[in-house]
N, C-alpha and C positions, 0 to 999 in steps of 0.2 A: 473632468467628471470623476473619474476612477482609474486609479492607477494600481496597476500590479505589476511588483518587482520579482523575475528570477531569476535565476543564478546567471552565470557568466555566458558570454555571445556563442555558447560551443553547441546551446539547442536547438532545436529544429525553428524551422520557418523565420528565421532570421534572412535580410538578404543582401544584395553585394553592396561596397563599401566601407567594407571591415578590412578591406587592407588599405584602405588610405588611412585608417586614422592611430595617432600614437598607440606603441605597445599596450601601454600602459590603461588604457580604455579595454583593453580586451579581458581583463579578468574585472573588469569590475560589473555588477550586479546590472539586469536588463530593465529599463521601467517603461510599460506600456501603457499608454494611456489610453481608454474607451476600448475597443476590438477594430480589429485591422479594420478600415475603409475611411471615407471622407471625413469623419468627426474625428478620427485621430490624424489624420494628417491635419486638421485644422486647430484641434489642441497642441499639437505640437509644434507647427507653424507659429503660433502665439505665443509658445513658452522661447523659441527660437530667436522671434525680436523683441522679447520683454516685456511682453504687454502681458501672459500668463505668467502668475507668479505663486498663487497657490491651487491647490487641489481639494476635493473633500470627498470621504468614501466612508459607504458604510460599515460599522463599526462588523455588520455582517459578512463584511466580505474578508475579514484578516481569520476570523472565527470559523469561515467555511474553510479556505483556507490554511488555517492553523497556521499562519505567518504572523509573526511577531509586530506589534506595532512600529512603526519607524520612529528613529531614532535620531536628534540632532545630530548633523556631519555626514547623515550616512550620504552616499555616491552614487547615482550609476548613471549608465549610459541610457538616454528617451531614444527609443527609435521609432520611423516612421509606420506607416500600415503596410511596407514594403520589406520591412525589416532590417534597414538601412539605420546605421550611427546618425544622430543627429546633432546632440549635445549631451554635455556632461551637467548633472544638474547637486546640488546638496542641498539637503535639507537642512531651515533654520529654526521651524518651528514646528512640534506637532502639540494639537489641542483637541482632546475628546470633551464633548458636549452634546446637548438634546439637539438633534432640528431646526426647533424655534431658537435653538441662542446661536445660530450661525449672525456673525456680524455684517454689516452692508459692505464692512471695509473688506473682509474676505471672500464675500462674492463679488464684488469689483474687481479683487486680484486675479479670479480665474480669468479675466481676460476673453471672457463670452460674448461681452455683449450687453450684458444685464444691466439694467439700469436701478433694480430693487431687489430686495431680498424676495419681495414676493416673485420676479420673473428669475432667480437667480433657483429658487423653489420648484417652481412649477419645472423648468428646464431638467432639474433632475431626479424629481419625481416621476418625469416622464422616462428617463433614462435606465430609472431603476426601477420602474413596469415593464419597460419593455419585455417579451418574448427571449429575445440574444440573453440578456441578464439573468433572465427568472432561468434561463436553461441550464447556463452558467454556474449563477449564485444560488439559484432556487427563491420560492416568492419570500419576503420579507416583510414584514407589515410595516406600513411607513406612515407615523404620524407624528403632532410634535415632540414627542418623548423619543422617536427613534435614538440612538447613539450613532455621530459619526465623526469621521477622522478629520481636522482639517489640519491641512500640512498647507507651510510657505514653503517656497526654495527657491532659489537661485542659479541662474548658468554660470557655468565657473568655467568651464572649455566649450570649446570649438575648434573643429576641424580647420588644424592650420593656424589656429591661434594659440599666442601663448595662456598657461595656466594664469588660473586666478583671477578672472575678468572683473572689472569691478562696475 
């Protein structure tokens, strides 16, 4: 659903785990998907065996934020709702668009479930109503014009495995 990247694993509510995995994970940048509980461990579960492969956020939420769009190549480490390493992930593609020109073939790659753009829709339209969001992000008006972010990526590590999974 929504991913937000911050700075390296040294901030709060992060949790154990982080000494098993390469040094080198440790300074790279945090990406959380949804808010701690059962949706992001199941987002991330799915990015973990390949089945999620991209993401989409609103264009509102870099602008609340003030965080820079993402960037082909950029890195970091997905952890769970526990704050545990999970994977290393890079981005291959970022595409800002309306709502309506989200494609079938990128809500397929979230790896939801979805079987149409319209339940790929409805799923995060609910998401970004919810109460946790609006508190978060604040309300956003959401119709086909909204602007939002669709990123692909990639697992490139894993715990105990070598770099560069193909």
């Amino acid at each position: 659903m929504d991913v937000t990247a911050t700075s390296g694993p040294q901030g709060d509510g992060l949790g154990d785990g982080w000494d098993d995995v390469p040094v080198a994970w440790r300074d790279l940048p945090v990406g959380e998907y949804a808010f701690p509980g059962e949706l992001r461990d199941r987002l991330v579960s799915a990015i973990a065996r390949g089945a999620k492969t991209s993401t989409t956020a609103l264009l509102a939420d870099y602008e609340h934020f003030a965080d820079p769009l993402p960037e082909i190549g950029f890195r970091e480490v997905v952890i769970d709702a526990q704050g545990a390493p999970v994977v290393v992930t890079e981005i291959t593609s970022v595409r800002v668009c309306r709502l309506d020109e989200v494609t079938l073939e990128h809500a397929l790659a979230e790896g939801e479930g979805h079987h149409s753009v319209e339940e790929w829709r409805a799923g995060h339209l609910r998401f970004w109503s919810s109460a946790q969001y609006q508190a978060e992000v604040g309300e956003v008006p959401l119709n086909d014009a909204t602007p939002v972010v669709c990123v692909e990526f990639r697992v490139t590590e894993r715990p105990g495995a070598s770099p560069a999974l193909d």
